[in-house]
N, C-alpha and C positions, 0 to 999 in steps of 0.2 A: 496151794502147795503146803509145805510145813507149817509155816507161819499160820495159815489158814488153821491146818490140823492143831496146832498147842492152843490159839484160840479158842475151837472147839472144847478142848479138855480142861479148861479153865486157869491155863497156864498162859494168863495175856501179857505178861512182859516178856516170857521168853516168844513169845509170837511176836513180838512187836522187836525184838529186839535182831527176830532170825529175819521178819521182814526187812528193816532196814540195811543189817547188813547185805542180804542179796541188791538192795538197791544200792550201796557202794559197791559191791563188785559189781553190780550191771553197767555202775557207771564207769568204771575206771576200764573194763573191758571192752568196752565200747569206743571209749577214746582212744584206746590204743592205736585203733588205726590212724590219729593223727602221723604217730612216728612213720608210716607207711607212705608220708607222703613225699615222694624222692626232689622233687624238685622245691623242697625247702629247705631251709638249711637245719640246724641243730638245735640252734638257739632261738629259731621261731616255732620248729616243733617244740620244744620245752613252752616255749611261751605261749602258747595258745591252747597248749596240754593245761598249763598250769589256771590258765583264766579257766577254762571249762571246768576242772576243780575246783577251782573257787568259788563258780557259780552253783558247783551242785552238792559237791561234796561235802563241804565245808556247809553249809545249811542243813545238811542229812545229819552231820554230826550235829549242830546245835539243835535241832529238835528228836533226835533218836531215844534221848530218854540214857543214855551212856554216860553224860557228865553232867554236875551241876550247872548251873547257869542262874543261880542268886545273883551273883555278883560281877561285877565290871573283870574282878582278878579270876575268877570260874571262867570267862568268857578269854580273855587273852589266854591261858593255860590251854584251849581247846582251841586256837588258833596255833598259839606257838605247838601244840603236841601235831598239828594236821602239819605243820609246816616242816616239821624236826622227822616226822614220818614219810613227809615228799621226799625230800631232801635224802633221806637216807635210800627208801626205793630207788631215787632216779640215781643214785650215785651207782647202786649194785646193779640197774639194769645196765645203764654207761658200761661199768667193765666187763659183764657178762656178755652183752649183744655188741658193745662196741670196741672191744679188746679180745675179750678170750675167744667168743665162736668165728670171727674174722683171723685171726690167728689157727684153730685149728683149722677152718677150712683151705685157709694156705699153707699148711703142714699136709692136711689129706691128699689135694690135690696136684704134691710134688711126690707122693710117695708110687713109687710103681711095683706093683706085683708081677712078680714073674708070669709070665707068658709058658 
C-alpha cells in the first residue's frame, strides 16, 4: 500500500511511520467489536478492550519510531500519553454511543409524521 510506495521513493520514515499507524488503526478497529458483545457488561468490555491495547498497541507505540525511548522517563511519557489518549477516546465514545445516539433514537422513535 502507501507505506510500501514512500518506501519505494525513498521516503522510509514516512513509510514506516504511515505503516504503523494503519496497524494502530487496524488494531483498535478490530477490537471494537469487543463493545459488540451484549452479554457483557460495560466495565468488562472496557477491560478486556483495554488489555488488548495494552498488548498491541502500546508496543506499536514503543517501537513505531514516534517517541524517544532513551530513557526510563521517554518510556512512562509514552505510557502515560497512550493512557491520557484511552481515557479521553473512551470517555467521548461513552457520551456519544452511550448518551447521545440512545437518546436521539428515543426522541426519533416517539416522533410521528403525519399520515
Amino acid at each position: 500500500g502507501i507505506a510500501v510506495a514512500l518506501y519505494a521513493q525513498g521516503q522510509a520514515q514516512d513509510g514506516r511511520s504511515t505503516l504503523f499507524a494503519a496497524l494502530v488503526f487496524g488494531t483498535v478497529a478490530a477490537a471494537s467489536v469487543i463493545y459488540d458483545v451484549s452479554r457483557w457488561t460495560l466495565a468488562r468490555q472496557t477491560a478486556v478492550h483495554f488489555a488488548v491495547m495494552v498488548g498491541t498497541v502500546l508496543p506499536l507505540l514503543f517501537v513505531s519510531g514516534w517517541f524517544p525511548t532513551r530513557t526510563a522517563a521517554d518510556c512512562f511519557a509514552i505510557v502515560g500519553a497512550f493512557l491520557l489518549v484511552g481515557l479521553i477516546l473512551w470517555f467521548a465514545a461513552f457520551v456519544l454511543f452511550g448518551v447521545l445516539v440512545p437518546r436521539f433514537k428515543d426522541r426519533s422513535s416517539r416522533v410521528r409524521l403525519p399520515s
